[in-house]
N, C-alpha and C positions, 0 to 999 in steps of 0.2 A: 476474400482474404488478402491480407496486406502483406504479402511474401513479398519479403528484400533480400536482396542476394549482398553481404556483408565485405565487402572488399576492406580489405585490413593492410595498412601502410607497415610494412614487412620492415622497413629499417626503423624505426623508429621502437618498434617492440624487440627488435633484434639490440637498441642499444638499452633498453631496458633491463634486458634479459641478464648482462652483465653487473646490472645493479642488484640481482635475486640472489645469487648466488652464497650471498652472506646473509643468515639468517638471522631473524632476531632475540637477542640475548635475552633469556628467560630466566624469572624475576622468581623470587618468594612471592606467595602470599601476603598480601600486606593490605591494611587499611586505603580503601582510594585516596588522594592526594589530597592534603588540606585544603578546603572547600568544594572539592567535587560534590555535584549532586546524586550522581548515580552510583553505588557499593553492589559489583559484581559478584564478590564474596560471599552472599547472605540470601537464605532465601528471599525469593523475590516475588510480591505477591502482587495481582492485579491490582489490589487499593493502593501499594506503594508505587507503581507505576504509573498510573494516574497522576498521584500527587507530584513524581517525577519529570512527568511531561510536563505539567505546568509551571514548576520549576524554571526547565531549561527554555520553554518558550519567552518566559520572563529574563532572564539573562540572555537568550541570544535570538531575541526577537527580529534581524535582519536576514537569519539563517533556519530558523523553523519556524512553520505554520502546521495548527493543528488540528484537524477535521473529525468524522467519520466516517467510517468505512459503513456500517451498517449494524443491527441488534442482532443477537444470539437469540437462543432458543428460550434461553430463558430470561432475557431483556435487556441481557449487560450490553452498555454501549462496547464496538469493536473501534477503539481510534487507529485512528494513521496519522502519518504527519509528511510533509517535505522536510526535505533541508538542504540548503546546496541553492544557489541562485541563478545555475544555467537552465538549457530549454531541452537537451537530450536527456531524457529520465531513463532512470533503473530501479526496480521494485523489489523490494527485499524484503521478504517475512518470515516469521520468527512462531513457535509454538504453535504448528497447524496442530501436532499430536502433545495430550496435556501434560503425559510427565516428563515431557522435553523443554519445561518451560527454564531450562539455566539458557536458554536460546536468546530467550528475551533479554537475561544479563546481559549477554554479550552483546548485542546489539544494540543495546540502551548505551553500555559504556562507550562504545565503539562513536556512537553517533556525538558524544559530552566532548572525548576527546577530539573527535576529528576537528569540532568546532573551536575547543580552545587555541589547538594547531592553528587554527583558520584565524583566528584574532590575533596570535602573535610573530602569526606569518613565517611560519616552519615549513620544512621540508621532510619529505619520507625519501630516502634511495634516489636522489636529486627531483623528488616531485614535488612541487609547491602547494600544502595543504588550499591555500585559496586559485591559485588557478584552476586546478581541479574541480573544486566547490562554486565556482563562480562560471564554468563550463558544462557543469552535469546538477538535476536536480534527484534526488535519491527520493525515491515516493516509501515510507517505512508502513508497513503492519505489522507491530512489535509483539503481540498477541492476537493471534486468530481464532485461540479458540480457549476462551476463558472462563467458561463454563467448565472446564472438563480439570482447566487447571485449578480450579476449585477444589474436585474431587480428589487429584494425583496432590494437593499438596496437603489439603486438609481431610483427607478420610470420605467414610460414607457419610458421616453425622455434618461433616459442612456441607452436603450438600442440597437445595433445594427441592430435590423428587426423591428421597430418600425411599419411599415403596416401591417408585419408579425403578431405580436403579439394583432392589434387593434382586426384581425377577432378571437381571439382564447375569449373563455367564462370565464370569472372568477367564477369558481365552487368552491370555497370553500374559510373561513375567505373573504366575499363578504363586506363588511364594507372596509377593510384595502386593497382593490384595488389591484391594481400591489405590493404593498409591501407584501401581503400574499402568494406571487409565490413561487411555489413548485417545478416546473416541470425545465425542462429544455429549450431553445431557441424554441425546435421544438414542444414544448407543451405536450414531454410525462414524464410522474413519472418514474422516475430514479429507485426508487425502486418496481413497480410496471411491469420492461422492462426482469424482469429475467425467464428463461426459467426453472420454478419451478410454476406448476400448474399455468400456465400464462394464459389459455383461460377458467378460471373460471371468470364468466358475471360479467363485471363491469360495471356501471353504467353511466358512462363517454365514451361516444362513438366517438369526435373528440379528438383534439390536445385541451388542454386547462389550466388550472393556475394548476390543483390538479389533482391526481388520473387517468387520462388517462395513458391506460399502454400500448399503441403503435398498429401498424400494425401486429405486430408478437413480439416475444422474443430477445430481444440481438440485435434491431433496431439500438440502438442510440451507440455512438461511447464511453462514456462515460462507461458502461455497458460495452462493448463488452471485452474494456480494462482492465476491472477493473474484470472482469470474467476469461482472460487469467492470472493475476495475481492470482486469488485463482484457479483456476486450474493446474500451473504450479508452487505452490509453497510446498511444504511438511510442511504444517502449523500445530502448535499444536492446536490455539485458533482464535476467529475472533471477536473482538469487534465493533462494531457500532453506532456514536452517532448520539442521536437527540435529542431534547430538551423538550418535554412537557410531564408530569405525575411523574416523580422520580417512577417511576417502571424499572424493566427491563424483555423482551421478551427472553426466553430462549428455550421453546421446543412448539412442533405444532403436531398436527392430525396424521400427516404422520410420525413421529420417533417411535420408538420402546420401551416399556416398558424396557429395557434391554440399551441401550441409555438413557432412562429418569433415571436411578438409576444407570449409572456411570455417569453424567452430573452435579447432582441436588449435592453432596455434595460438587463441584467447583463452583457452581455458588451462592450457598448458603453461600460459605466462602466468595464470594466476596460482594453478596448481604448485610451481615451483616457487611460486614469491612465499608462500606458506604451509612449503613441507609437505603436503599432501597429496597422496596418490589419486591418478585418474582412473578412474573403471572401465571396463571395456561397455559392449552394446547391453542393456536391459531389453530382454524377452516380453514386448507390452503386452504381446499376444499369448502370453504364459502367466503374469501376473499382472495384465491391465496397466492403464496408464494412471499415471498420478497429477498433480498441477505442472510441472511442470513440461512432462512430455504434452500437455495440451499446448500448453504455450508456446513451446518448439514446434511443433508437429504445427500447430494450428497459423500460427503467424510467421517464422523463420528464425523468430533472434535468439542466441544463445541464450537458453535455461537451464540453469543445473542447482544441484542437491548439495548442500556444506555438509558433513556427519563431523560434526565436532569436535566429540570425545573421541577419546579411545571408546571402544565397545564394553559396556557394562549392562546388566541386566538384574540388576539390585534395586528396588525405589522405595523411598523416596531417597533423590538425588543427595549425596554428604560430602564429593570428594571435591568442598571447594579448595581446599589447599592446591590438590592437584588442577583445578580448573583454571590458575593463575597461568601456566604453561602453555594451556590452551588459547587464553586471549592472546598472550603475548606473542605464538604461534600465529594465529589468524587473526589479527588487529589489521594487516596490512590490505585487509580481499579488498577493502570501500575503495581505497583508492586504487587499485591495482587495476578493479574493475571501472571506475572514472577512466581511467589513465586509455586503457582499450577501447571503449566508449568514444572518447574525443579521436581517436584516429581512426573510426567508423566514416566510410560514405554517410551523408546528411542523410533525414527524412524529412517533409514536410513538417514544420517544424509548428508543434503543438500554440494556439491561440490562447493567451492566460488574459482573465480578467484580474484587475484589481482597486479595490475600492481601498479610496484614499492612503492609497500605496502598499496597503496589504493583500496577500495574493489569495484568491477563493479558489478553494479545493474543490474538485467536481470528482465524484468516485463512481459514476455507472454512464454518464454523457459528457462529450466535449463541445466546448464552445466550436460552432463550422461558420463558413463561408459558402453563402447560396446569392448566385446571383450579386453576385460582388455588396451582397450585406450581411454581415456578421450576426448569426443567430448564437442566442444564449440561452442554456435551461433557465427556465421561467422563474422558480420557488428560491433555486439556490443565490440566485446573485438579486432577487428582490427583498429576499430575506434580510443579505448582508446588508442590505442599502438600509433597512429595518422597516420596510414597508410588510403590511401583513397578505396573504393571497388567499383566495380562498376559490374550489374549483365547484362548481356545478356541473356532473358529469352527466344530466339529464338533456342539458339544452348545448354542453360543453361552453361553458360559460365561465371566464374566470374573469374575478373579480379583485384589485389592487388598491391598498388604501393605506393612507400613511397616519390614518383619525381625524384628517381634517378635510380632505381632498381624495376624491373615489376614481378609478377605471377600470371601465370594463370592456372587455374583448373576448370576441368568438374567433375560435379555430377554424380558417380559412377564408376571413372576413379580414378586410384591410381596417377596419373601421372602429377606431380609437374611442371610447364614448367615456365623458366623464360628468359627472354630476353638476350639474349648476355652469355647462358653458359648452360650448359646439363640440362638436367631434371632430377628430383629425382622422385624415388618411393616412395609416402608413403605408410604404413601399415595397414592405409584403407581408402574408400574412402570417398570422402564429401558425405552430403546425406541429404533430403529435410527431415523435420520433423517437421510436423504442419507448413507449409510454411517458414519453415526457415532451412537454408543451417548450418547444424553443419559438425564441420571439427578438424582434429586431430592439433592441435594446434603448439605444438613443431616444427614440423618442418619448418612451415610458420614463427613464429617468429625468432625461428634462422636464417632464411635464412635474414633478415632485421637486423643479429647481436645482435637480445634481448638473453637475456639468462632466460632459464625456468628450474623451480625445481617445484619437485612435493612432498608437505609435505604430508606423509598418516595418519599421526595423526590427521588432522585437516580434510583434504580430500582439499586440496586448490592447486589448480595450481598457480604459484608464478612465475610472469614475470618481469623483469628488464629493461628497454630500455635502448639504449647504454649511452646514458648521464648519465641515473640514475648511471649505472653502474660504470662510467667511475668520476662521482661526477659532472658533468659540468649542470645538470638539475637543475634549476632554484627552487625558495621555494613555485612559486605557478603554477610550471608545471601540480598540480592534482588537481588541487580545480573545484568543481561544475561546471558543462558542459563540463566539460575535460572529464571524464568517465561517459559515457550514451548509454541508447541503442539506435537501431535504433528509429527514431525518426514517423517513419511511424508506427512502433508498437503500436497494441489498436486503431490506428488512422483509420483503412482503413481495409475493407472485406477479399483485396485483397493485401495484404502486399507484399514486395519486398521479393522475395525470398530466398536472400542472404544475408538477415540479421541473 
């Protein structure tokens, strides 16, 4: 476990604190701003969301990159994105439970804004939109579980297992039918599937609309993926949103006195920049632990609960009028929590790849350093290169080929072999780590002609492909879908091992 003990520079939050005190002036309702991309206002459905992230990637291509997290149950891609150009990340997500999904508005808008701020070089409460963003990278999952918001926004009839779902019980908000679903396609609470005091007696003993927390922990695929991400990522902070009470959840039973008093002065700067109350301790050992108590408990860094609204238990969601008060209320958390972030003691500070100057998102492995050579998952960063891979898990044999030029390497064999000309030895060898094939990278991409540099100030392996190099690569060779990971990643128990 990567337990940090968070030492927090006390004047610099103490001169912030002064800047809180004056809250933000809340607006009508009103149409988003003449050419914004994202409308908080409206329902907000997983296909206009999509079309939204591509949108904003396309306008603020130096500030967001756009990956996968991993498949649902029923096959919907789960995206994430960065954005924000520093190396301290914090992970924010949005609709774990489906008729919470006004979460995802907010965080979609939240991310449009911060970015325009960041282009025209604004300030929040004396905080500089871009230093912030140029110090902290924000990892988002804006929808985790989109299957279910399927169901909470369009009924039983949109949903794909319609017989599936007739036998499941609607246990909770029983007035507001399928529109009060919480769970996911296969009837378990997303946030109730995490392997953090998971076999504390709940209530819900099948599949059904609330609070069923599965067969075991880390069941559902949603979860699984979204667990590989906070455990493969060197996080500082972990936010989470949901919508009912304007409180927020920050420490529980199981953390440490010593935890709760380096925790409580970040969450209190952020509590008061946006009006909302702290809660005291959650009983894990009375109602089990959720993502975030895993994440605190498990690793050290503060994670806590946003509850949005005011508390309402009517769905489907309608009071966007009222919901304008809410942004304008909690617009401030991104940066407040950047701002705390940056006055953290360092960690070893995360290794990023990027092919020809676009950054590749890893969601379940991180690029390491063995033996002072930089291993990289295999799938994800030969993919971006647009080399094809393909793995032989009989001989453990993977195979690299770009159509015109072949290699092939075995897991803990130095020995580079390509079609029509010697073998090379590399200096070490590939090697399986948590189902995935890392592999010293330089020499595979040279041999396809890309050229690699290794920045040590940043810690970034820096790859070119030959057109980049050469200038003949096109202006939208890198845009979304172009660099992503293996796409079995989070998706599947049993992952490709050569990703």
């Amino acid at each position: 476990m990567r337990k940090k003990k968070l030492i927090i520079q006390i004047t610099a939050l103490i001169l912030l604190a002064a800047m809180l005190t004056a809250p933000v002036a809340a607006t009508e309702p009103a149409d988003p701003p003449a050419g914004d991309i994202v409308d908080p206002y409206k329902l907000y459905t997983y296909e206009q969301m999509l079309t939204d992230l591509d949108a904003l990637q396309a306008r603020y291509p130096d500030l967001i990159t756009l990956s996968s997290l991993g498949t649902t149950v029923q096959g919907r891609d789960i995206p994430m994105f960065t954005f924000g150009t520093g190396k301290r990340e914090i992970l924010l997500c949005a609709t774990m439970h489906a008729r919470e999904y006004i979460s995802t508005n907010f965080v979609m808008y939240m991310v449009e804004q911060y970015c325009k701020a960041y282009e025209n070089y604004e300030y929040l409460w004396g905080l500089s939109y871009r230093e912030m963003l140029d110090s902290v990278r924000f990892i988002v999952v804006p929808m985790l579980n989109p299957d279910g918001v399927a169901i909470a926004q369009g009924g039983i009839e949109n949903a794909q297992n319609k017989e599936q779902l007739l036998q499941m019980e609607i246990t909770d908000s029983i007035d507001s039918g399928y529109y009060g679903w919480k769970t996911n396609a296969n009837g378990v609470d997303l946030n109730h599937n995490w392997p953090y005091f998971w076999d504390v007696d709940k209530k819900v003993k099948v599949p059904a609309s609330a609070n069923y927390n599965g067969t075991g922990p880390c069941t559902e695929p949603e979860v699984i993926a979204m667990k590989k991400l906070i455990d493969s990522s060197p996080l500082y902070m972990l936010g989470s949103f949901h919508t009912s009470g304007k409180v927020i959840y920050w420490i529980d039973t199981s953390n440490s006195y010593e935890m709760y008093n380096a925790h409580r002065p970040i969450i209190k700067q952020i509590a008061n920049g946006i009006g909302y109350k702290m809660l005291g301790y959650e009983d894990v050992s009375r109602f089990g632990g959720f993502m975030v108590n895993y994440a605190r408990g498990t690793y050290g860094f503060p994670a806590f609960t946003v509850e949005l609204c005011p508390f309402y238990d009517s769905y489907p969601f309608s009071d966007y009028a009222g919901f304008a008060s809410t942004v304008n209320s909690v617009y401030p958390i991104g940066m407040l929590m950047a701002n705390a972030v940056v006055h953290m003691n360092p960690q070893p500070e995360a290794i990023d790849v990027r092919i020809n100057d676009r950054l590749v998102l890893f969601n379940d492995i991180r690029p390491t350093i063995t033996d002072d050579r930089t291993l990289v998952p295999l799938r994800a960063v030969c993919e971006a290169i647009g080399l094809n891979v393909e793995w032989n898990a009989e001989v453990k044999q993977i195979t690299i080929t770009d159509g015109s030029k072949t290699l092939m390497l075995e897991i803990g064999s130095t020995t580079l072999t390509a079609i029509d000309s010697d073998p090379t030895e590399l200096d070490t060898p590939p090697c399986i780590v948590n189902d995935r094939t890392m592999i010293p990278i330089r020499a595979i991409a040279e041999a396809f002609d890309c050229t690699v540099d290794w920045d040590a100030a940043s810690r970034t392996v820096c790859i070119a492909t030959p057109a980049a190099a050469s200038g003949t690569e096109t202006s939208d060779a890198t845009v979304a879908g172009d660099v992503t990971p293996d796409p079995a990643a989070g998706s599947t128990l049993t992952p490709d091992a050569a990703a």
